[in-house]
C-alpha positions as CSV (number, residue, x, y, z in Angstrom):
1,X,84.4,75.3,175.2
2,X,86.7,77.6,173.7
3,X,86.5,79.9,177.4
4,X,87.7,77.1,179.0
5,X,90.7,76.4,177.4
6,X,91.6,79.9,177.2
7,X,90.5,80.4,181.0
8,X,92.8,76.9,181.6
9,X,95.5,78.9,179.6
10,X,95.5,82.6,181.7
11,X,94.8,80.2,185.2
12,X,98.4,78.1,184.5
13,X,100.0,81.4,183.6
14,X,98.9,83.6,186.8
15,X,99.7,80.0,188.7
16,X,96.1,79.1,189.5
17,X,95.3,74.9,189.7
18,X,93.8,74.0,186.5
19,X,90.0,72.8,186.7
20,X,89.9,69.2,187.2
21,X,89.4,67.1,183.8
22,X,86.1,65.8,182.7
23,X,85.6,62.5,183.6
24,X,85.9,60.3,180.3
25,X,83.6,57.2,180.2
26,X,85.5,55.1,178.7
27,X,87.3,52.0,180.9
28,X,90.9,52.0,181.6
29,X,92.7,49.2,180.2
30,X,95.1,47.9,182.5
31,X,98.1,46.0,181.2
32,X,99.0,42.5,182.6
33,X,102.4,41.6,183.7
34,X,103.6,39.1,181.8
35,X,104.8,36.0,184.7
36,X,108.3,34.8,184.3
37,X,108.9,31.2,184.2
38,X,110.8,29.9,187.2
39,X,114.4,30.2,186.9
40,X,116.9,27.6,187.0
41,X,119.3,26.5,189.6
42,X,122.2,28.9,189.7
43,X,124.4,25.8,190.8
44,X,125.6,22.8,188.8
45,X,123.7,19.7,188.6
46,X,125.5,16.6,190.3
47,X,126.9,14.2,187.7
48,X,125.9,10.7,187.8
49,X,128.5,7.6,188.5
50,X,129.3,7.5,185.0
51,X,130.6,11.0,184.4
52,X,132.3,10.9,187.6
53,X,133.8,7.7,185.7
54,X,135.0,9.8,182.7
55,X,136.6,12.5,184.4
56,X,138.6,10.4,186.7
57,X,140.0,8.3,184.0
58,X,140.9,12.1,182.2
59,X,142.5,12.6,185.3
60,X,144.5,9.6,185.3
61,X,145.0,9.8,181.6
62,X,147.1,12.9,182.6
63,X,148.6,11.7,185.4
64,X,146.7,13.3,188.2
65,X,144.8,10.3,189.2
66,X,146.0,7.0,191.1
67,X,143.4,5.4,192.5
68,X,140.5,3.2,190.9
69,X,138.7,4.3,187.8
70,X,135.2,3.4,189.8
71,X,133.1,6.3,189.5
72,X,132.8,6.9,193.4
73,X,133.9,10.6,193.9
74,X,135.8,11.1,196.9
75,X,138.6,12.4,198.5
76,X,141.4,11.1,196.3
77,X,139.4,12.3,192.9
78,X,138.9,15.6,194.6
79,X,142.5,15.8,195.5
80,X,143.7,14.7,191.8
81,X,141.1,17.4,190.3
82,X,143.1,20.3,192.8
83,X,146.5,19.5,191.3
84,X,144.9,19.5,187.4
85,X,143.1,22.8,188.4
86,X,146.5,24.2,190.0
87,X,148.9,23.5,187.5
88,X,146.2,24.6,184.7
89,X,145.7,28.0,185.9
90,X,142.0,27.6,187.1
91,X,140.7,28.0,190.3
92,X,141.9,25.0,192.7
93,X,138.8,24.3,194.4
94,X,138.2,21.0,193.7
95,X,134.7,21.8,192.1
96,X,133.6,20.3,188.9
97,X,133.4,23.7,186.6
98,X,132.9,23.7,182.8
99,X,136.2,25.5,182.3
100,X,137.9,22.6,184.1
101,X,136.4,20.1,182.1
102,X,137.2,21.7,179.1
103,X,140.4,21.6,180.0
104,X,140.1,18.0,180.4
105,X,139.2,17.9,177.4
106,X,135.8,16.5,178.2
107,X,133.7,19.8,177.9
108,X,130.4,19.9,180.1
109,X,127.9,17.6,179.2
110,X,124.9,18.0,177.6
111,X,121.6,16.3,176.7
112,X,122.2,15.4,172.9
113,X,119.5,17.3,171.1
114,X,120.7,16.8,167.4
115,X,119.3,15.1,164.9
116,X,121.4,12.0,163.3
117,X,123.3,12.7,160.0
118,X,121.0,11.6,157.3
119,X,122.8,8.2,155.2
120,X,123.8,8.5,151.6
C-alpha cells in the first residue's frame, strides 16, 4: 500500500494520470431537494364591494369623490383615486396600491389574526 501512494505521488509529479480509485462498497447517499411550496400571486387580490365601499367614502371624505358611496368601482372612483394619487405624490395610475391606501388612511387590509384582549 505504501508503493502506491508513493508511486501516485512521483506519477502526479512527472504528470502521469493517477491510477483510478478503488471502488468503495459503500452506497452513495444522494440528497433530496427539498420542494418549494407554490408561490403566491405576485398581483393584488380584488377587493370585495365592501372595501371598494370604504375607500370611496375616504375619497369623498377628502374631497376627491362625488358620486354615490355604493361600492361599484368604476370610472368615476377610478378617476377620483387618480387626482388623490396625483396630488399625494404616488403614482397616478388609478390602481389600488398599499401605499395609496395608506395614504388614505385605510392601510391594506388584512385577515384579523389576533387574539381578543383578555377582560379584567
Amino acid at each position: 500500500m505504501r508503493w502506491i501512494g508513493i508511486l501516485t505521488l512521483v506519477g502526479t509529479l512527472l504528470g502521469a494520470p493517477a491510477p483510478p480509485a478503488k471502488s468503495s462498497s459503500r452506497k452513495r447517499v444522494v440528497a433530496r431537494r427539498k420542494t418549494r411550496a407554490k408561490p403566491r400571486p405576485s398581483y393584488q387580490q380584488h377587493p370585495d364591494p365592501a372595501r371598494y365601499k370604504e375607500i370611496q367614502q375616504a375619497l369623498a371624505d377628502k374631497g376627491y369623490f362625488k358620486g354615490e358611496v355604493n361600492g361599484e368601482w368604476r370610472d368615476d372612483s377610478i378617476d377620483a383615486m387618480k387626482r388623490f394619487q396625483a396630488d399625494n405624490k404616488l403614482p397616478d395610475d388609478g390602481k389600488i396600491s398599499a401605499p395609496t391606501l395608506t395614504g388614505l388612511g385605510l392601510g391594506p387590509k388584512h385577515e384579523s389574526t389576533a387574539a381578543p384582549a383578555p377582560s379584567q
